[in-house]
VEXZA-55355 format. One record per residue (C-alpha): residue in one letter; x, y, z. Coordinates in Angstrom, 1 decimal, decimal comma, padded with zeros to 4 digits, m for minus. Example, Ala and Ser with C-alpha at 12.3 -4.5 7.8 and 13.67 -1.06 7.14 Angstrom:
BEGIN
[atom "a" [012,3 m004,5 007,8]] [atom "s" [013,7 m001,1 007,1]] 
//
This chain:
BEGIN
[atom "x" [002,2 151,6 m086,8]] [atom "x" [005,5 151,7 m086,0]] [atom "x" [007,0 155,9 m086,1]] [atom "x" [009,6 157,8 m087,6]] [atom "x" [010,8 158,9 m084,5]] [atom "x" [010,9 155,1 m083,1]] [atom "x" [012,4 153,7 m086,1]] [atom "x" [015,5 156,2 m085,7]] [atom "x" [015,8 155,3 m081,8]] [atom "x" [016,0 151,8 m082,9]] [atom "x" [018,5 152,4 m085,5]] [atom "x" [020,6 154,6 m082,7]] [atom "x" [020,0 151,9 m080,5]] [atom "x" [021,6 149,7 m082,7]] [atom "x" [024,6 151,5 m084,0]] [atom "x" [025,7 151,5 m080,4]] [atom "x" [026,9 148,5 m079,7]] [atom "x" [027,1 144,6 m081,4]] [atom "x" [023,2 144,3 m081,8]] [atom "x" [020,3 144,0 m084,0]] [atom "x" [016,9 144,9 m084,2]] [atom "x" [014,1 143,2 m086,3]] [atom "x" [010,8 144,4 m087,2]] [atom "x" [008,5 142,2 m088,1]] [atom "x" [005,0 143,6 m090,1]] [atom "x" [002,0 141,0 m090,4]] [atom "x" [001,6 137,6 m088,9]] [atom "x" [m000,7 134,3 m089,6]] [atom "x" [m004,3 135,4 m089,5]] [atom "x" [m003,0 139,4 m088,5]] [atom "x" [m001,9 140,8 m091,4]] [atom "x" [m001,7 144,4 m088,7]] [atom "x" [000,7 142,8 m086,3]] [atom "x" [003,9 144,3 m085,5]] [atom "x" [006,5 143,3 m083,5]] [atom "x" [010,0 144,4 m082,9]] [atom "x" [012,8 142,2 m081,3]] [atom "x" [016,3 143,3 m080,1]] [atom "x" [019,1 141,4 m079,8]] [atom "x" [022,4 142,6 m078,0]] [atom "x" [025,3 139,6 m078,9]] [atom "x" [027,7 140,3 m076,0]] [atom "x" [024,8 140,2 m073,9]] [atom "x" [023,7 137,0 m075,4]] [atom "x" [019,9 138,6 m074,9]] [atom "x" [016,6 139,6 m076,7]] [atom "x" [013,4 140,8 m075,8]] [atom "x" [010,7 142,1 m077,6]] [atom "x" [009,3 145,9 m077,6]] [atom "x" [006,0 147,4 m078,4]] [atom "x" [006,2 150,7 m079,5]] [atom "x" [008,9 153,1 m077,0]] [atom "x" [012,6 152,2 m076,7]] [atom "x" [012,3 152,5 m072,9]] [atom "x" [011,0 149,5 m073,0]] [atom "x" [014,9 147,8 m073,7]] [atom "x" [016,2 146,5 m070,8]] [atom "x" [018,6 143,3 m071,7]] [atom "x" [020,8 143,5 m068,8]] [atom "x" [018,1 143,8 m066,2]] [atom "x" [016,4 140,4 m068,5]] [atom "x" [019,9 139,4 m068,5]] [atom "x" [019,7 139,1 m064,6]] [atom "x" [016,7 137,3 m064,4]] [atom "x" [017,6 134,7 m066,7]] [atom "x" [020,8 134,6 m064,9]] [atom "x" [019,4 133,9 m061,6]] [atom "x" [016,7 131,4 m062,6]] [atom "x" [019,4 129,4 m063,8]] [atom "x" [021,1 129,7 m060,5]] [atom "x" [018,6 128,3 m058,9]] [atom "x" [017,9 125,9 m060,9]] [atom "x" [021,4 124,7 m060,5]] [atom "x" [021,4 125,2 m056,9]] [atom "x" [018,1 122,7 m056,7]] [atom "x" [019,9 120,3 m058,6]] [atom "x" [022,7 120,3 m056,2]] [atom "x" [020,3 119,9 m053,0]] [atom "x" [018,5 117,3 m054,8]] [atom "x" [021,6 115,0 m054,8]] 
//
């Protein structure tokens, strides 16, 4: 069950910058199943939540995804 209190962080969360968050209530065979994605567009990152906006951290996923590109790039280049 997703709370006031979390809806309104999300919704702050949201206002503060080019983003989106979707909530998503009920899934194939779980009708109880909630999940929450956010989305910052001039990060060009998502991640999904479970319940506490603490949980955001789209420049630290950002980074990773960032990095794992690097070094897939930098094995290409040694590959050659």
């Amino acid at each position: 069950m997703i709370s006031y209190e979390l809806l309104q962080q999300l919704m702050d969360w949201q206002s503060k910058g080019n983003r989106t968050v979707e909530i998503k209530i009920g899934d194939l065979g779980e009708n109880e199943k909630i999940s929450i994605w956010v989305y910052d567009f001039d990060l060009s990152s998502g991640q999904f939540i479970k319940n506490d906006i603490s949980e955001i951290d789209l420049i630290g996923k950002k980074r990773k995804d960032l990095e794992k590109e690097l070094a897939k790039l930098n094995d290409l280049e040694r590959s050659k």
